[in-house]
C-alpha positions in Angstrom: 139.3 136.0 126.4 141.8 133.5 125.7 142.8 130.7 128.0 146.2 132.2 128.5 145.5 135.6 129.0 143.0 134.1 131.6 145.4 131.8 133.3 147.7 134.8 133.8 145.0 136.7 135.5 143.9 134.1 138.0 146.2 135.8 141.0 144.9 139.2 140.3 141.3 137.8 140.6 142.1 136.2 143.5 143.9 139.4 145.3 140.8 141.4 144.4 143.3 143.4 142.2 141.3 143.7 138.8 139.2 146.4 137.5 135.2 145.3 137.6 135.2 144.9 133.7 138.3 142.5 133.7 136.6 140.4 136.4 133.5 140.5 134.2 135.5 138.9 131.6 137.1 136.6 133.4 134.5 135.0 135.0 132.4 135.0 131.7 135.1 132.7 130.5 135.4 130.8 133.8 131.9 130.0 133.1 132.6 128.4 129.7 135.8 126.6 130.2 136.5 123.9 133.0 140.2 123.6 132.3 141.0 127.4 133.6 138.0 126.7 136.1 140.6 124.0 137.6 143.7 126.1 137.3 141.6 128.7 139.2 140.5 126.4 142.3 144.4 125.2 142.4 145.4 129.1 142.1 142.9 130.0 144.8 144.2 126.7 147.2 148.2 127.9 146.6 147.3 131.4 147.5 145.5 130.3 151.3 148.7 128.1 151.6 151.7 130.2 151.0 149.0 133.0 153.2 148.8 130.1 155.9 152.4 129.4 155.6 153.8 132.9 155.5 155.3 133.4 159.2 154.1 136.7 160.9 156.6 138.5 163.0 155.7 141.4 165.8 156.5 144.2 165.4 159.9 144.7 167.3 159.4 147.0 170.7 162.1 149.7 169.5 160.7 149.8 165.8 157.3 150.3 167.4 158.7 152.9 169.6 160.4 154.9 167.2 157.4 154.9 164.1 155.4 156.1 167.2 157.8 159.1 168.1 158.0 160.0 164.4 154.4 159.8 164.3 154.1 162.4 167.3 156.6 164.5 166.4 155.0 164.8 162.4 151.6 165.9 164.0 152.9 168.2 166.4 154.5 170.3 162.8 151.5 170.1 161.2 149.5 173.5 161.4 146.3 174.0 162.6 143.2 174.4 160.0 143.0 177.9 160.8 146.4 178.8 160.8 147.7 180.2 157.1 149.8 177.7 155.2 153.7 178.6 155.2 156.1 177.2 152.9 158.1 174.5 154.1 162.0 175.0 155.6 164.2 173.9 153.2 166.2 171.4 156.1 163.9 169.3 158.5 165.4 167.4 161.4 162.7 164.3 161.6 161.5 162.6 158.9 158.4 163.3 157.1 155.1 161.0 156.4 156.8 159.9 153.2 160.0 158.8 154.7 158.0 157.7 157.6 155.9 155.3 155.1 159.3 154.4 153.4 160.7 153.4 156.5 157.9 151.0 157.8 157.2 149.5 154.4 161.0 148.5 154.5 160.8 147.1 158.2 158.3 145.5 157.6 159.3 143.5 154.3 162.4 143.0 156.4 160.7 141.4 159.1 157.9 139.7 157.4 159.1 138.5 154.3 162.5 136.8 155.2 161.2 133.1 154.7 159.7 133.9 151.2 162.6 134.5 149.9 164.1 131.2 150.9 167.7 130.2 151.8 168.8 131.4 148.1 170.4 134.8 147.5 166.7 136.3 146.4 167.6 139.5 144.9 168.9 138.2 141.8 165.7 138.4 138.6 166.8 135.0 137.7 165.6 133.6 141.4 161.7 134.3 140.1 161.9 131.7 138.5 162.7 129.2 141.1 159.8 131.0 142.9 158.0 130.1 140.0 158.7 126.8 139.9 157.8 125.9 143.9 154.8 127.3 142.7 153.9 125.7 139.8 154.4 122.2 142.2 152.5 123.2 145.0 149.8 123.5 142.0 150.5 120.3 141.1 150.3 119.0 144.6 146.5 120.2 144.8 145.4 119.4 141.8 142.8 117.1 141.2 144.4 115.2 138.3 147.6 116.1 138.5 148.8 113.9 135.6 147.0 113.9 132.1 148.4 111.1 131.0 149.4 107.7 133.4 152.9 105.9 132.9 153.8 102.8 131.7 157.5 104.3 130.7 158.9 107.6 129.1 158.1 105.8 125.9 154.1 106.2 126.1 154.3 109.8 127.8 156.8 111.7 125.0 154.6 111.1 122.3 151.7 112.1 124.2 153.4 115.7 124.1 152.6 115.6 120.2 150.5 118.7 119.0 150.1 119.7 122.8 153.1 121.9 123.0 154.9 124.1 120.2 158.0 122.4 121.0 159.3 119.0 121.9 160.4 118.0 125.4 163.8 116.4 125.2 164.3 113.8 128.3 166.1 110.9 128.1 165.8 109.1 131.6 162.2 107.1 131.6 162.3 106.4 135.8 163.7 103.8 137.2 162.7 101.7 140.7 164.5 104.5 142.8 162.6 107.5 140.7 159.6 106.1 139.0 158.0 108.1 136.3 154.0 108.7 137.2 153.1 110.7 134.3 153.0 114.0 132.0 150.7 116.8 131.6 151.2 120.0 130.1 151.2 123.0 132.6 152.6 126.8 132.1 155.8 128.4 133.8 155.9 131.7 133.7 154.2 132.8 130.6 154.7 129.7 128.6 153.6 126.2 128.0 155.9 123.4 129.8 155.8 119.3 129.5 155.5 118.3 133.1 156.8 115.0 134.0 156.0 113.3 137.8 158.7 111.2 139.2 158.4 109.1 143.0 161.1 108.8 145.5 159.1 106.8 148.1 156.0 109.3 149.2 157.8 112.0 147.9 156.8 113.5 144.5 158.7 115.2 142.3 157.9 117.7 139.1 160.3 117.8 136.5 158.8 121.0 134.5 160.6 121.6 130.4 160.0 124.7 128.8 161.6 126.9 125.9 164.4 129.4 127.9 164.0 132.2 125.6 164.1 135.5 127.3 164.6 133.9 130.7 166.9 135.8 133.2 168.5 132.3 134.8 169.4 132.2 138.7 172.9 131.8 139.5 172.8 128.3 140.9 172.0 126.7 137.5 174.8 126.0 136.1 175.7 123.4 133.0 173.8 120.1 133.3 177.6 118.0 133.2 178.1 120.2 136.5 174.8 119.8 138.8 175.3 118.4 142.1 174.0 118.9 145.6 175.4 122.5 145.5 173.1 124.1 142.7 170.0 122.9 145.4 168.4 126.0 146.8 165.7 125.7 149.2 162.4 128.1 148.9 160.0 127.5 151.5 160.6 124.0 152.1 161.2 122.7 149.1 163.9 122.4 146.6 164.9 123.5 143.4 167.5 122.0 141.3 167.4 124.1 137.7 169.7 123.9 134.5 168.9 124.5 130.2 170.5 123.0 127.4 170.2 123.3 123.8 167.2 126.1 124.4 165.2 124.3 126.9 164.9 125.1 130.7 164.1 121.9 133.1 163.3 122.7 136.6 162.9 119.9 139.4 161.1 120.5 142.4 160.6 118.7 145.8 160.7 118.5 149.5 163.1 115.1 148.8 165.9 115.6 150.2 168.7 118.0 148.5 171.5 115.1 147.9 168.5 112.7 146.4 166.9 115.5 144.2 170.4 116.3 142.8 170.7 112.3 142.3 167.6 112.5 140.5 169.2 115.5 138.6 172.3 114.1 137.4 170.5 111.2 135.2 168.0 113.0 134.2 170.9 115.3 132.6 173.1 112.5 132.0 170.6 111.1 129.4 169.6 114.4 128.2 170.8 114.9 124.5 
């Protein structure tokens, strides 16, 4: 097993979704290499905090209520054991168990799932990837090393990038005293390689993830770079997500700074971006 098809397993592993010969594989390669060993501890922290964070929401009295009268009325149809099977009326009055299922599965995501979806639109595919990207910080935020190579300027960490990525991360702004640059490393968005840069505003960090765009439904927010202000900020759990591409490359930058700051940060990081 390769380290990417492994990475892209890790959440399975951890939801106890895979079959018992995936998992065999997977952990016979967790054995051998450390760096997806680390990417798994960081996958396994992110999935106990977004569980931890994840509000839960009774039930509401009159949902509970009515499933319950469904429920009754459904069992009071069914026939006995003993009885010979009849075939069904065409018309019913109440639902049955199907719709029943249908209708508590959709309450429930109604009332359960509200603050996942953050204070963007949410039904649009290009909003994954601002999921993606909270994500991919709170990864950050837990790793052990979360920079592979330390800053002295943009100048040492671009050619760092060199034979690390199959494309070259264009960024022109190198941190300044307001948004130091930290570092690099090379992480994955999606189901792709990125550069990953860490900027500073005070104790605040900040990811800055590149990637290729290629086959990327983008969210409605990002618009062009000459254009990004404080309006293109969404907010996704608490933190938030500026996006934009140009010239084939996506660049997502994500924090709990501040929404005016962050699209601060934004504007020269476009400004100087060829």
């Amino acid at each position: 097993m390769e380290c990417t098809q492994a990475r892209e397993s890790l959440m399975d592993l951890h939801r106890g979704r895979l079959e018992p010969a995936q998992r065999a594989q997977l952990e016979a390669h967790l054995a051998e290499c450390a760096a997806c060993r680390q990417a798994s501890a960081e996958e396994q922290a992110l999935s106990e905090l977004l569980t931890s964070r994840l509000p839960k929401h009774p039930m509401p009295s009159a949902l509970r209520e009515r499933l319950g009268a469904l429920a009754a009325g459904e069992a009071e149809r069914s026939p006995a054991r003993d009885e010979p099977r009849r075939r069904p009326a065409r018309r019913r009055g109440p639902l049955g168990l199907a719709a029943l299922a249908g209708l508590a599965a959709g309450m429930l995501l109604m009332f359960g799932l509200t603050s996942w979806r953050g204070s963007g639109p949410g039904s649009s595919p290009g909003d994954e990837l601002q999921r993606e990207a909270v994500n991919d910080h709170l990864r950050l935020l837990f790793s052990e090393h979360p920079v592979e190579i330390a800053s002295g300027g943009m100048h040492q960490v671009k050619p760092w990038f060199e034979g690390r990525l199959d494309f070259a991360p264009v960024l022109g702004f190198m941190g300044d005293e307001e948004f130091p640059l930290e570092g690099g490393a090379v992480g994955y968005f999606i189901d792709r390689k990125a550069a990953v840069f860490v900027f500073k505003r005070r104790l605040h960090k900040i990811s800055l993830f590149v990637f290729q765009d290629s086959g990327l439904s983008w969210p409605r927010q990002a618009e062009a770079a000459s254009g990004l202000g404080q309006s293109q900020v969404v907010t996704i759990r608490g933190f938030n997500v500026l996006m934009w591409r140009r010239s084939g490359l996506g660049y997502a930058l994500v924090s709990d700074l501040a929404s005016d700051e962050l699209a601060e940060l934004g504007r020269r990081l476009a400004a100087t971006t060829p």
